[in-house]
N, C-alpha and C positions, 0 to 999 in steps of 0.2 A: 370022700369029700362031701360035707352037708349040704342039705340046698341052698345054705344060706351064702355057704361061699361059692357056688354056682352062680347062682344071682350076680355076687362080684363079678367074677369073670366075664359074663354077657355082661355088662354097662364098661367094663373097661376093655375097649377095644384094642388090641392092639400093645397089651401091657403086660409086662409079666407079673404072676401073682406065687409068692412061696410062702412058707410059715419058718417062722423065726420065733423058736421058744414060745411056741404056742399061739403064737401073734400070727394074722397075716400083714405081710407087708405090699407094698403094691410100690415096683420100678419105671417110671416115667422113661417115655423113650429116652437115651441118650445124647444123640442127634441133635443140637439147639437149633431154630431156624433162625436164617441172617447173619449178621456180624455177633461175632464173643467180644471184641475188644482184646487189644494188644498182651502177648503173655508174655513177653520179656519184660524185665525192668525197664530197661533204656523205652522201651516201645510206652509202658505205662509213663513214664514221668514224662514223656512228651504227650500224650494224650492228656493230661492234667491238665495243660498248658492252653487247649482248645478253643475255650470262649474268651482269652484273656482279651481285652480290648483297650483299658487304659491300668489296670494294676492299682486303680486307688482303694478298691475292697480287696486286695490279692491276701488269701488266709496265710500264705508265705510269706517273711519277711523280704526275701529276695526271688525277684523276678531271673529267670534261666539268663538273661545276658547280663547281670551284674555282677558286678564286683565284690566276690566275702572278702577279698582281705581289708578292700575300700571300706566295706561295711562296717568290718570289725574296727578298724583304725576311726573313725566314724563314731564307734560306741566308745571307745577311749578315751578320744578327746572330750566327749561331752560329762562321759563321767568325772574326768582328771578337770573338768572348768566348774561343774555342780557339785564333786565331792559326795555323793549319797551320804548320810550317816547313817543308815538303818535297813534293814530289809524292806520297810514300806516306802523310804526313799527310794532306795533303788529301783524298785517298783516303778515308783512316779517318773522318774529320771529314762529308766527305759524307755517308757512307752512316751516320753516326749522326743529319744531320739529317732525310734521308729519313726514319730508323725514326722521329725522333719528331713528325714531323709522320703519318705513318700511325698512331701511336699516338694521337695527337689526332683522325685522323679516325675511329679507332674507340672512343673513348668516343665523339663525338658521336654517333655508329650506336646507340651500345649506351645512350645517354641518352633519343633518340630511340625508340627499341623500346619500352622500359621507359613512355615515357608513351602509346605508341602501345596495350598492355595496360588502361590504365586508361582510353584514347579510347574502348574499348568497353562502358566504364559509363557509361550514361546519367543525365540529372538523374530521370527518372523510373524508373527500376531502382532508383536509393538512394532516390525517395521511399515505392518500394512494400516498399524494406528496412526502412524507419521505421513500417510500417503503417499509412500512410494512406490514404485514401479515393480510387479509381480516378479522381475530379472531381480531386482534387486531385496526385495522380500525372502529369497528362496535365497542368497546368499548372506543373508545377515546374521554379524556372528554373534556369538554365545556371550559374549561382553555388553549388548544391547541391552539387555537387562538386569544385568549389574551395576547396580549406579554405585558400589565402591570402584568400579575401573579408573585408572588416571591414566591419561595418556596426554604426556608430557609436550609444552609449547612447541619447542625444536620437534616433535615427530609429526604435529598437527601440521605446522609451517610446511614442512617436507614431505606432506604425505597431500598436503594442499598443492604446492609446487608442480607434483607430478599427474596431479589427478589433472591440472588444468591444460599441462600438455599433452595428458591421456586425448584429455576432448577435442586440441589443436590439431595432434595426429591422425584423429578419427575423423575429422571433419574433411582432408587431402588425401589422405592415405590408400584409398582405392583402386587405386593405377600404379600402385607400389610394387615391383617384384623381387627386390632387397632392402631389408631393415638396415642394411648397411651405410646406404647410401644416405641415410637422413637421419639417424639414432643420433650424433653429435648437434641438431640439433632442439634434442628431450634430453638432456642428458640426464634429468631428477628421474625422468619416468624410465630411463632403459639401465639404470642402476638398479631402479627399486626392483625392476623386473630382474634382474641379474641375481639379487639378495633373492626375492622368491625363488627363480628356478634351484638357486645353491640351497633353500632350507626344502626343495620336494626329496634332493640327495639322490633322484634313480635317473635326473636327465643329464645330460651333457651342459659344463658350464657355456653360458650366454657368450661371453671373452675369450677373446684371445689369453693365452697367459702375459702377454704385454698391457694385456689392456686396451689395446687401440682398435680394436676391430671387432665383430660381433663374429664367434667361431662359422667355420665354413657351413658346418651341418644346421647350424640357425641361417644362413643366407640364401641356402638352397630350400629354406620349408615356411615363405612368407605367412601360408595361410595358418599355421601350428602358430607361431609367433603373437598372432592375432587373437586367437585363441588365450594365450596365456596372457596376453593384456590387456581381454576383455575381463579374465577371474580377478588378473590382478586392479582391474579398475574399483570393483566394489570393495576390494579390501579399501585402498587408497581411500573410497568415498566416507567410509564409516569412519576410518582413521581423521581423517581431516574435519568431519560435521559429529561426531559424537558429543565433544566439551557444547557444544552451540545446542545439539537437541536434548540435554538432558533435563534440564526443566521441564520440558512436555513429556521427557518419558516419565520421570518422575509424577507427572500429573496425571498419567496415563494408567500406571501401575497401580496409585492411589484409585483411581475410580474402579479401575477392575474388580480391584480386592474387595473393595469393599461392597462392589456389585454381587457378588458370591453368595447371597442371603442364607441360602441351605448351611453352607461350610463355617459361616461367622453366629448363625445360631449354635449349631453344636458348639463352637467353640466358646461360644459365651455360656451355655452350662459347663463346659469345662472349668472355666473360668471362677464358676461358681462351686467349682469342687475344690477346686484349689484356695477359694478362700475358706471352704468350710476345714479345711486340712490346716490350715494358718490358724484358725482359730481353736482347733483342738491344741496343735501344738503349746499354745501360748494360757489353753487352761490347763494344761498338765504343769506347767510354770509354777502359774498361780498357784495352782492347790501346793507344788513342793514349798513356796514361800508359805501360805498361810500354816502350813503343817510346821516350821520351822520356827514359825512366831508362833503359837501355839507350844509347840514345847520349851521355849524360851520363856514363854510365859509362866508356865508348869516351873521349870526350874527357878524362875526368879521368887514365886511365891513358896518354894517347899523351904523346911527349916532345914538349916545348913546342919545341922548335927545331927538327920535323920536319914536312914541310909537314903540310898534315891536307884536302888535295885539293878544296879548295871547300866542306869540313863546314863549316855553321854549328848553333851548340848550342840549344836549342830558347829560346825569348824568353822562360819563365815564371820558368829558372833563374836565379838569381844568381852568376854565375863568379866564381870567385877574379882579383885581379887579377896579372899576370905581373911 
């Protein structure tokens, strides 16, 4: 070995050195330090997938949880309503169904967001916006902040009915050591109580099977009974004052949301990408239309007895006949 490939060997520590057809070649460890990154397929195509955050630059037409056949049926119909005539129509025609199907998938982003803002107000956040009572906060239901809820006149009335002999009953009730003895006179509230216990399905019905009497194993457990008519009082209360609070909830939801400044910034550039996506869309339009008047044009000024090399005029026009 020369000195000169001696010299090699000392600067490369740790490396092998052989001659290849007269060459030296020099082998780096093997060994990489840290992560390789995924060697399966499945492992790569979900690693692609990494930074994706809203898919408005996605280099892929389709994002991993959509739709090809959607898609496809998508590109069909757009074709079969524009008709390309040409290769550079089609062209054109693509890439305006592209933009608007990414313009669809970012409203749905930006639909999504927006309710995702208001997932983080709880039924018991707006009941303690309403000032109620921390018992009554920690029970309020999942309906409080849906202002689609309707709950219908008859259930208000009746759910008013018994709340207010809930309050009757609580107010003497103390000295009570069978519900038996006084239930006929709540009868709204020891029905609705009887419907509750029948929808928990794991206790013993309220009734007799006659009807007339509160079963024996509820007469002997006054203080159990109290219990379920204190959970069943906050349903009662929501039921009967929801139709009455929801304009404050409604006003309530509104301040929140739009108190959120961080979450309504982002989504106001969102906002702005979706109109910059609108308006791609609608120059991919254009240019198909000016391309169409333009060869409309071409055609209407060539001489009708000179070939016209395979032109055909676009299918929306109605040509003069020769």
């Amino acid at each position: 070995m020369s000195k000169d490939i001696k010299d090699v060997v000392t600067e490369v520590d740790k490396e092998e050195v052989r001659e290849v057809s007269g060459s030296v070649q020099v082998d780096k460890p093997s060994q990489a330090h840290g992560q390789t990154g995924p060697k399966t397929e499945r492992g790569k195509w979900h690693s692609k997938w990494n930074s994706l955050k809203h898919g408005r630059y996605a280099k892929s037409t389709l994002l991993p949880f959509e739709d090809e056949v959607a898609f496809k049926a998508h590109l069909r119909e757009i074709r079969a309503a524009l008709l390309p005539n040409d290769y550079v129509e089609q062209q054109i025609v693509d890439e305006y169904s592209h933009a608007l199907w990414r313009l669809q998938r970012q409203e749905n982003r930006t639909a999504y967001e927006r309710e995702k803002i208001l997932d983080q107000l709880t039924p018991s956040m707006m009941a303690n916006m309403l000032g109620l009572s921390p018992e009554y906060c920690a029970a309020a239901p999942d309906y409080l902040i849906n202002l689609k809820t309707k709950i219908h006149r008859s259930q208000e009335c009746l759910a008013n009915a018994a709340y207010e002999q809930y309050e009757r009953l609580m107010a003497g009730a103390q000295g009570v050591t069978n519900f038996n003895l006084v239930w006929r006179n709540f009868p709204d509230l020891f029905n609705a109580l009887g419907m509750h216990i029948n929808r928990l399905g794991s206790l013993k019905p309220l009734f007799t099977p006659n009807q007339k009497d509160l079963d024996l194993a509820w007469q002997q457990r006054p203080e159990t009974v109290r219990e379920y008519l204190e959970v069943l009082s906050k349903e009662l209360f929501y039921l009967a004052n929801f139709n009455e609070y929801k304009p404050q909830i409604r006003l309530y939801m509104e301040s929140w949301y739009f108190a959120q400044h961080h979450e309504l910034k982002r989504l106001e550039r969102d906002d702005a990408g979706l109109m910059a996506e609108r308006k791609h869309a609608n120059t991919m339009l254009d240019k198909l239309m000016q391309l169409r008047k333009a060869q409309y044009t071409l055609w209407a000024a060539a001489p009708k007895e000179l070939p016209m090399h395979g032109f055909k005029p676009p299918k929306e026009i109605d040509f003069r006949k020769d």
